[in-house]
BAFI-3210 file (N, C-alpha, C; in Angstrom, 3 decimals, decimal comma, padded with zeros to 6 digits):
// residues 204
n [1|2|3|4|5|6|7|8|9|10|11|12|13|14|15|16|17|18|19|20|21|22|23|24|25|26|27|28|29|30|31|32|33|34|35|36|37|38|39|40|41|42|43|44|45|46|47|48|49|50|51|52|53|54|55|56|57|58|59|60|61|62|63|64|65|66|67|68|69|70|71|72|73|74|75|76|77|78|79|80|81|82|83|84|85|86|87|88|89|90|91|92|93|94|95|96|97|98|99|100|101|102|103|104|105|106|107|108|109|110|111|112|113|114|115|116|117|118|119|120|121|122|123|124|125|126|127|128|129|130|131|132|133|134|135|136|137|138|139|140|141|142|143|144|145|146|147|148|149|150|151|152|153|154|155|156|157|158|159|160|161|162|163|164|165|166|167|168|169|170|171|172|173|174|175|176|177|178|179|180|181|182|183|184|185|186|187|188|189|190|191|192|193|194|195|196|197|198|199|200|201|202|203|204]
n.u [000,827|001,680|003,860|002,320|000,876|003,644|004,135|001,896|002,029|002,663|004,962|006,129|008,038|007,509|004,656|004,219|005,655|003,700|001,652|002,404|002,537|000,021|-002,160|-004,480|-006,428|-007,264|-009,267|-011,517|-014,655|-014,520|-015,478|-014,572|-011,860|-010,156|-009,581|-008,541|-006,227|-006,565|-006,809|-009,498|-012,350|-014,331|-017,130|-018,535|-020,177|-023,705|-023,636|-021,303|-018,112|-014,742|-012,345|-010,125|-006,942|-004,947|-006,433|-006,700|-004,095|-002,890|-004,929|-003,071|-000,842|-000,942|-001,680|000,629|002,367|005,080|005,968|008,812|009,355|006,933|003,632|001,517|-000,892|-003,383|-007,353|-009,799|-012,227|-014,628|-014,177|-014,942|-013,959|-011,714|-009,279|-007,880|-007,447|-005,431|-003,630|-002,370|-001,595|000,678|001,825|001,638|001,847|-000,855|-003,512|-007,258|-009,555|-013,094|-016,619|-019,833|-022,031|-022,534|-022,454|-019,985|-018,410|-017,789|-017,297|-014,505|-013,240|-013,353|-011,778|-009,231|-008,085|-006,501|-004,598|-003,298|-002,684|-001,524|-001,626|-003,533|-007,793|-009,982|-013,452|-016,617|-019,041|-020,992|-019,448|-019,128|-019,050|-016,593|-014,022|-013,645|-012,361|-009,858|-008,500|-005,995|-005,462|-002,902|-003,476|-005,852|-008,356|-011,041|-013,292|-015,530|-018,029|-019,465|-021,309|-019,676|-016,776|-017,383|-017,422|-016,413|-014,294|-012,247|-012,094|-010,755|-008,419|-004,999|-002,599|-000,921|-001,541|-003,014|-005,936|-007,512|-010,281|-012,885|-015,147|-017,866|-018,708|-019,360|-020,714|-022,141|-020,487|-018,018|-015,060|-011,156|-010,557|-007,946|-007,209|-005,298|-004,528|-003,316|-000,800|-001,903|-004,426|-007,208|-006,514|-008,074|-007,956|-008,911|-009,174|-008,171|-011,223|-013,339|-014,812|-016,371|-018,568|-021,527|-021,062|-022,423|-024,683|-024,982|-025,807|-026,086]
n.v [-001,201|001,460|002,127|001,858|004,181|006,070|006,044|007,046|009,639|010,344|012,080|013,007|012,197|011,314|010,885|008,812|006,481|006,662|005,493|003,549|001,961|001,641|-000,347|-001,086|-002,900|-003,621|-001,783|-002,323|-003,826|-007,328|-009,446|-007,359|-007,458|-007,978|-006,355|-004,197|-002,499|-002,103|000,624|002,303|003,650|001,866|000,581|001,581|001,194|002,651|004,309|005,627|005,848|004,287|006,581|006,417|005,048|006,701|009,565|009,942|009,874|012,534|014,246|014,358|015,033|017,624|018,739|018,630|020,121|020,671|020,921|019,885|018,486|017,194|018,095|019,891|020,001|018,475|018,939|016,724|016,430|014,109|011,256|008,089|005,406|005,319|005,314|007,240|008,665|007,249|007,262|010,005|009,800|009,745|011,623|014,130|015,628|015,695|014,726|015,600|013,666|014,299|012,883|012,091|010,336|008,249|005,352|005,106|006,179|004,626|002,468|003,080|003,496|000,781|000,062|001,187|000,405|-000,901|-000,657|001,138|004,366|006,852|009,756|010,648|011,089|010,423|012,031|012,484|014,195|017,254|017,811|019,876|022,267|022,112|021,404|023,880|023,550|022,467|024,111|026,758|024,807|023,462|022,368|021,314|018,784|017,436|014,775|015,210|016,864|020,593|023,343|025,443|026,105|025,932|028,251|027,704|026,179|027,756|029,780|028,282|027,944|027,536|030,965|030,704|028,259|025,757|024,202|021,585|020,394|018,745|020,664|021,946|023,022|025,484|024,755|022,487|020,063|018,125|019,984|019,317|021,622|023,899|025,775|028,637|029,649|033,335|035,872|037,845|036,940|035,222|033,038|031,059|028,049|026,292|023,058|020,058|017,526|016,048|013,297|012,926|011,792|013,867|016,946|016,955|018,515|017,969|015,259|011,930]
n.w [000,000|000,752|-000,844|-003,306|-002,771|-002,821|-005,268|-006,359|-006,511|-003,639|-001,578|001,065|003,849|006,444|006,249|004,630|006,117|008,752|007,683|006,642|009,554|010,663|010,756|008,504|007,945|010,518|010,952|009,496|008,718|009,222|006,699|004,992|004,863|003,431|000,910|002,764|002,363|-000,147|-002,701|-002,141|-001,022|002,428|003,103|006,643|008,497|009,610|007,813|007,060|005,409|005,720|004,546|001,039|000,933|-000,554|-000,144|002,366|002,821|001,193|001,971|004,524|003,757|002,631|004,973|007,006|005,481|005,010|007,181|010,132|012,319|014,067|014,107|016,050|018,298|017,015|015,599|014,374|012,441|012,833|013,537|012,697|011,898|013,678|012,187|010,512|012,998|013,989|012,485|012,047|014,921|014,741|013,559|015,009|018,181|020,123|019,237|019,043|018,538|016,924|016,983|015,483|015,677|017,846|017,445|015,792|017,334|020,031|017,821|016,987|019,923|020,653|018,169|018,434|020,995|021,394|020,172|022,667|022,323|023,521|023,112|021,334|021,695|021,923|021,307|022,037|020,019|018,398|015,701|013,846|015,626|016,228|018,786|021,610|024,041|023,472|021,799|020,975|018,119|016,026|013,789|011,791|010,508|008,589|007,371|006,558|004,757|004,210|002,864|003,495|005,677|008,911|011,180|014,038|013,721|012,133|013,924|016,404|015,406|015,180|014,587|012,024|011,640|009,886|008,020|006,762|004,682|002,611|000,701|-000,257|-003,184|-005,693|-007,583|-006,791|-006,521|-004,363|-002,859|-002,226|000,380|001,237|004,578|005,387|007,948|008,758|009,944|008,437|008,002|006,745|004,734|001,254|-000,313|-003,209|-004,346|-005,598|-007,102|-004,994|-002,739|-000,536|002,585|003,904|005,646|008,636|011,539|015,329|017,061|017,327]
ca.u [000,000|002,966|004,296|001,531|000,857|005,069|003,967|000,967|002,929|002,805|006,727|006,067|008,438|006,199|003,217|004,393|005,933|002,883|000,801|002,894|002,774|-001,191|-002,388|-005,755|-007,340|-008,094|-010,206|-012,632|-015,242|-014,031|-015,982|-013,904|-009,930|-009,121|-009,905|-007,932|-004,972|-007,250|-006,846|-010,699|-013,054|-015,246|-018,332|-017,891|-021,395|-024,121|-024,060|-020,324|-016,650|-013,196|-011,709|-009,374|-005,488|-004,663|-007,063|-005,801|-002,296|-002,686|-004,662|-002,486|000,841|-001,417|-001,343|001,912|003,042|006,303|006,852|009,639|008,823|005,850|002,851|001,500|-002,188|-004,552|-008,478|-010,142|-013,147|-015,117|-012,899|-015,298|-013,875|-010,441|-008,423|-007,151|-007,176|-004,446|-002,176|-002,439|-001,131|002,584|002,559|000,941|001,892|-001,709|-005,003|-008,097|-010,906|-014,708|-017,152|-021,550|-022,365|-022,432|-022,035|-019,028|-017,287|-017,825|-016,297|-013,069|-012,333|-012,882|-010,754|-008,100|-008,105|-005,404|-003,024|-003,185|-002,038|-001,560|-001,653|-005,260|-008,662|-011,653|-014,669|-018,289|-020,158|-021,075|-017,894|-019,605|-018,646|-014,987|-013,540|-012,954|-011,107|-008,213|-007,942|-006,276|-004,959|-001,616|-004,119|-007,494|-008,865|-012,422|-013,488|-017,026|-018,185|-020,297|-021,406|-019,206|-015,628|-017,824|-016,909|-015,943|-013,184|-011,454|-011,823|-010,284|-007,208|-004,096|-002,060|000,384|-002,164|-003,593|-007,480|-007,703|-011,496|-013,637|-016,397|-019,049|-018,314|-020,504|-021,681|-022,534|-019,495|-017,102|-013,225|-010,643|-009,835|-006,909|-007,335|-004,485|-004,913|-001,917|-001,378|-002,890|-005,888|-007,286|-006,434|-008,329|-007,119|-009,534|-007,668|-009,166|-012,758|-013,200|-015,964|-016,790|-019,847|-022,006|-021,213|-023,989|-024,829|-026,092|-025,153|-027,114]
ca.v [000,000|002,527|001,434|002,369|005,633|007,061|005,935|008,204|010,885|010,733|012,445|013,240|010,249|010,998|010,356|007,151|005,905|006,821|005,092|001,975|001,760|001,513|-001,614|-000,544|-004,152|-003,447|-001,028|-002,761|-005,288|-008,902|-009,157|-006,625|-007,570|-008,522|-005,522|-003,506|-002,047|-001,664|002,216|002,459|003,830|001,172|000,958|001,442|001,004|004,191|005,176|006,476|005,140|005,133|007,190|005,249|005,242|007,747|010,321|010,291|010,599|013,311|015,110|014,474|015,633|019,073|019,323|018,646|021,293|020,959|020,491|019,036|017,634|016,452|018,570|020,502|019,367|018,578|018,722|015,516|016,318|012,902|010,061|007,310|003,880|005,438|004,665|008,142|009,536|006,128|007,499|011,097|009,662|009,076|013,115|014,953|015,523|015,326|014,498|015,751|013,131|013,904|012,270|012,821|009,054|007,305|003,993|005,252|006,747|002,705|001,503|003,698|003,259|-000,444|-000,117|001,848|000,200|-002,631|000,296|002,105|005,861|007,740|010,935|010,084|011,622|010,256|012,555|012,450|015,479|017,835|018,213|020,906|022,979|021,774|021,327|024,483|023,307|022,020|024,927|026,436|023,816|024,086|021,491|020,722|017,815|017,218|013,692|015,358|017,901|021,064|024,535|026,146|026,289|026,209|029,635|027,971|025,780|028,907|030,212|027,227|027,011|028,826|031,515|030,063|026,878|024,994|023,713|021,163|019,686|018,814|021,161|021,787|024,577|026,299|023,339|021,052|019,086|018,885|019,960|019,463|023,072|023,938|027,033|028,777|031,232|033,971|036,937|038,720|037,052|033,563|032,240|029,533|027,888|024,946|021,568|018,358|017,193|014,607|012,805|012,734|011,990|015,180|017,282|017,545|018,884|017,742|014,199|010,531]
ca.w [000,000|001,267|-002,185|-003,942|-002,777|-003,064|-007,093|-006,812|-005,796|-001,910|-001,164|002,668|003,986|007,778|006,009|004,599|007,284|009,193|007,169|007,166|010,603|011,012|009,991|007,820|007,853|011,954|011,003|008,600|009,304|008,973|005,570|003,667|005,397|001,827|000,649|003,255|001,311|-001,619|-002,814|-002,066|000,331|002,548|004,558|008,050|008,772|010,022|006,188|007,103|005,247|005,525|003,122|000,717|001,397|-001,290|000,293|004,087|002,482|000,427|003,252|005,688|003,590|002,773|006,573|007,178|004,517|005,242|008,943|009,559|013,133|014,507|014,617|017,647|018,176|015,778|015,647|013,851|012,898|012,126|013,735|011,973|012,562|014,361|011,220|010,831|014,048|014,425|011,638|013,291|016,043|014,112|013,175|015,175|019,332|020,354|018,529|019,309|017,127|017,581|016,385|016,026|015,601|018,799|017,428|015,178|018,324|020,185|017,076|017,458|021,318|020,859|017,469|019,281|022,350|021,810|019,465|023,529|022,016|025,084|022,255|020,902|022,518|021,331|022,318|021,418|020,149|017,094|015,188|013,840|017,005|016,671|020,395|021,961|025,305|023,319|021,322|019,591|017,392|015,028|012,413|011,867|009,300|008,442|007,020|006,066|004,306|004,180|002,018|003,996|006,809|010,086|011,846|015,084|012,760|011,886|015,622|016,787|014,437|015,600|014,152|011,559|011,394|008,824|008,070|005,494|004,756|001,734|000,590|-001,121|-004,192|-006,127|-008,965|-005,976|-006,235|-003,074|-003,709|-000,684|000,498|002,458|004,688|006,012|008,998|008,847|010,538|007,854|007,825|006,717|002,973|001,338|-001,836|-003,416|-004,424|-006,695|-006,395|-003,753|-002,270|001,253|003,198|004,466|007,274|009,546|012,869|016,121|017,830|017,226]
c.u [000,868|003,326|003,972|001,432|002,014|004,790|003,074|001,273|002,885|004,018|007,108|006,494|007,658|004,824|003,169|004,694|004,627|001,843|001,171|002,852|002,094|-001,931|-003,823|-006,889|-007,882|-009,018|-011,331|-013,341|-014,807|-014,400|-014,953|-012,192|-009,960|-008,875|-009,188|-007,157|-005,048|-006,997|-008,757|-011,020|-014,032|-015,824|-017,703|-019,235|-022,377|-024,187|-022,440|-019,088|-015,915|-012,754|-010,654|-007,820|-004,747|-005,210|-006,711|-004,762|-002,363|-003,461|-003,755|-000,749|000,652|-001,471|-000,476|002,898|004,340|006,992|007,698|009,695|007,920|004,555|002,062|-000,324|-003,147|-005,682|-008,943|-011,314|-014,102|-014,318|-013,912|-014,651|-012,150|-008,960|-007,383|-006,529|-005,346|-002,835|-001,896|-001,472|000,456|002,713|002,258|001,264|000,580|-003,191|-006,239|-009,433|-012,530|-015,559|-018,432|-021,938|-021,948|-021,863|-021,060|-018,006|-016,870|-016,601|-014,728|-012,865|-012,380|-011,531|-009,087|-007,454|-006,354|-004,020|-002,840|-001,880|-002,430|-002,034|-003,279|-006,597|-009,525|-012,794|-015,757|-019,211|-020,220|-019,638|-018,064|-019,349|-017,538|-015,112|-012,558|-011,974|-009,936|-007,339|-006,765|-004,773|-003,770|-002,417|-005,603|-007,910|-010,009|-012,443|-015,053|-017,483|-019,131|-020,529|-019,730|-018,306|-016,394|-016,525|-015,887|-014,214|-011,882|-011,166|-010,657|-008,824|-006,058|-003,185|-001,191|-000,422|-002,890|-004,965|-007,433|-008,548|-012,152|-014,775|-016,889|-018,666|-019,562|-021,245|-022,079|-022,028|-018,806|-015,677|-013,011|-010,228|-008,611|-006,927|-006,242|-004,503|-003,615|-002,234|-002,267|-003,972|-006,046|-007,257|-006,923|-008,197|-008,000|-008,706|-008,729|-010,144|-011,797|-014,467|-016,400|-018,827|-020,110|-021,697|-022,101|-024,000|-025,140|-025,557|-026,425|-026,209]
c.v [001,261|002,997|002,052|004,012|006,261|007,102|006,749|009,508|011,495|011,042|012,500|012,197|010,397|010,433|008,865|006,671|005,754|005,734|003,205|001,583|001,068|000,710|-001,227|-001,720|-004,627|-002,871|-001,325|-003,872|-006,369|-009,377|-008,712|-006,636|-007,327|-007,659|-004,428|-002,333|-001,856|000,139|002,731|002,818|002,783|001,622|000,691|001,261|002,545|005,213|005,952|005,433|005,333|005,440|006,583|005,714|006,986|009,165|010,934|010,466|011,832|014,511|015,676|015,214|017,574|019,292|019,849|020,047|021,557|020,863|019,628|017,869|017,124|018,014|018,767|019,090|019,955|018,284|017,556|015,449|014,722|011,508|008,881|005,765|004,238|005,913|005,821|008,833|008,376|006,586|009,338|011,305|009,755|010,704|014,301|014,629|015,295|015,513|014,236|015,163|013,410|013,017|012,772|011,625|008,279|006,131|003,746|005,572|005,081|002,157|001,806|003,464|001,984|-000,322|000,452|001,530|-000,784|-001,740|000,937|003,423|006,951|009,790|011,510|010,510|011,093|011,233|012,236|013,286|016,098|018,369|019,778|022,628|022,818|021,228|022,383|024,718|022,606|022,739|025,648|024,870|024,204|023,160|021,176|020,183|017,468|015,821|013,892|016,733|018,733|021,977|025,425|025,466|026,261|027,223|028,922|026,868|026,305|029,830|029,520|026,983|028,187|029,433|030,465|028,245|026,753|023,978|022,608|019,928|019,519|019,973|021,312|022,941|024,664|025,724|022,131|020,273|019,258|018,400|019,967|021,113|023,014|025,938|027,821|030,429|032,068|035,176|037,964|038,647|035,466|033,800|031,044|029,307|026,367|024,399|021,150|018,313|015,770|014,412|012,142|012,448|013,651|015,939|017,901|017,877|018,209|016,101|012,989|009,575]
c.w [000,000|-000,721|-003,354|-003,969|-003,023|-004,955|-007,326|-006,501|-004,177|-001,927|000,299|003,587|005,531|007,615|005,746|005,655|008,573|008,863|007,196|008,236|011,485|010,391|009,410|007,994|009,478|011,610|010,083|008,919|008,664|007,639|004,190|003,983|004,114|001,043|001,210|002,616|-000,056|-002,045|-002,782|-000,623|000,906|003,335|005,659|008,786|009,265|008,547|006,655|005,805|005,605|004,363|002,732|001,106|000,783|-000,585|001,406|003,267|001,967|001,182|004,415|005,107|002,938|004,283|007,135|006,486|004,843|006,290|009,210|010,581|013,253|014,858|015,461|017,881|017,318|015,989|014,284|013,629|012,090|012,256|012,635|012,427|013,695|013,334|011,066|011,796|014,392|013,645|011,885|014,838|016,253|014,182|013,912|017,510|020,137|019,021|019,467|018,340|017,968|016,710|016,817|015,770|017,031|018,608|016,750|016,306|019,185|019,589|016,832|018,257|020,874|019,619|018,042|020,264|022,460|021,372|021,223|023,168|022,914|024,428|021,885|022,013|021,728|022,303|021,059|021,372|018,209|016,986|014,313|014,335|017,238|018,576|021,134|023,423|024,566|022,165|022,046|019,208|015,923|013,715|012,916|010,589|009,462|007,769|006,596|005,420|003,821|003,063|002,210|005,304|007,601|010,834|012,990|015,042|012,799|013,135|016,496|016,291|014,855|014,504|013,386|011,137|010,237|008,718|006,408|005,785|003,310|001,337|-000,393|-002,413|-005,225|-007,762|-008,125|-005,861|-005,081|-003,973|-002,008|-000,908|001,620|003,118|005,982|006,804|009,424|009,677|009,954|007,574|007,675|004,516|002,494|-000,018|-001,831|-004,438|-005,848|-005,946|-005,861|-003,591|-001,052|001,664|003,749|005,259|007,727|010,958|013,650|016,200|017,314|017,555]
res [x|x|x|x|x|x|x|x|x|x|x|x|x|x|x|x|x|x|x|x|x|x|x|x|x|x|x|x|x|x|x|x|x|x|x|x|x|x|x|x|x|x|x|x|x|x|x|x|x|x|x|x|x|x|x|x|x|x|x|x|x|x|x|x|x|x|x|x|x|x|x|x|x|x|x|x|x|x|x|x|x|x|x|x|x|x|x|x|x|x|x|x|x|x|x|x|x|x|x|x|x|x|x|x|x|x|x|x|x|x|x|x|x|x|x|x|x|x|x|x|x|x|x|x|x|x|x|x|x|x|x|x|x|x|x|x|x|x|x|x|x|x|x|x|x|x|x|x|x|x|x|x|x|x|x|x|x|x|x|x|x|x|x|x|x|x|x|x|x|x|x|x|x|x|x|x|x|x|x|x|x|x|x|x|x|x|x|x|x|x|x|x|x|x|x|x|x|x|x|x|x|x|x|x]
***
């Protein structure tokens, strides 16, 4: 898989390495192992997926943008089966994952439970609302996507930090954006289409 992605132009040797690290076929129901290391997105059940390999990489090395250590703490919004918040865990000094699916947040602590990443926070609420007690945050990654940056996103994200989420643009397709908050202000620069689930409000 690693393999794969340095051929699709992953360069970010943290990301790979990262990625090699986190076994992908924990995080999928027993059903689709075989499938693991596929460059595809699968069900995760709740109408959610994991996004395919290519996707987390190529988020996560727009995050990174160059850092050469380990990034400060990062907001997560949409942990989903864990899978990312796990490879997060390689680049990033703490991770903050929420989640608005109850029975998606479950399936992360148990998935998480055996990796024990002392780094790693699972909480349970509208991601929507980010998490402003562990602001601010030097990164923030979305796994869902809306019209629009939620305000309290960009509140949340510290000086010199970096926002990179899917959204929605103005033909109804979603592109990843990357939005970078400087002193002079906030900059947002849209990427390639992508295809994420929704982002929605409010907890179930």
């Amino acid at each position: 898989m690693v393999a794969k992605l340095a051929a699709q132009g992953v360069s970010d040797a943290q990301v790979l390495a990262a990625m090699g690290a986190v076994e992908r076929h924990r995080f999928v129901d027993t059903a689709l192992v075989n499938q693991a290391y596929e460059d595809t997105s699968l069900p995760i059940g709740l109408g959610q997926t994991i996004s395919k390999p290519n996707v987390v990489a190529r988020m996560l090395e727009l995050l990174r943008h160059g850092v050469t250590g380990k990034l400060g703490r990062v907001l997560e919004i949409g942990t989903g089966c864990g899978y990312q918040a796990a490879v997060l865990s390689h680049l990033a000094k703490e991770v903050y994952s929420i989640e608005r699916l109850r029975g998606l947040h479950d399936k992360a602590r148990e998935n998480l439970r055996t990796l024990r990443l002392p780094n790693v926070h699972l909480l349970f609420g509208d991601g929507m609302m980010g998490y402003a007690k562990g602001a601010p945050y030097a990164a923030i990654i979305a796994a869902a996507g809306g019209e629009a940056i939620p305000a309290a996103w960009i509140e949340q994200l510290a000086v010199g930090g970096r926002l990179v989420a899917p959204m929605q643009t103005a033909s109804g397709a979603q592109a990843l954006v990357v939005v970078d908050k400087t002193p002079q202000g906030v900059k947002q620069t849209l990427l390639e289409a992508v295809h994420f689930v929704p982002l929605k409000s409010g907890t179930s």
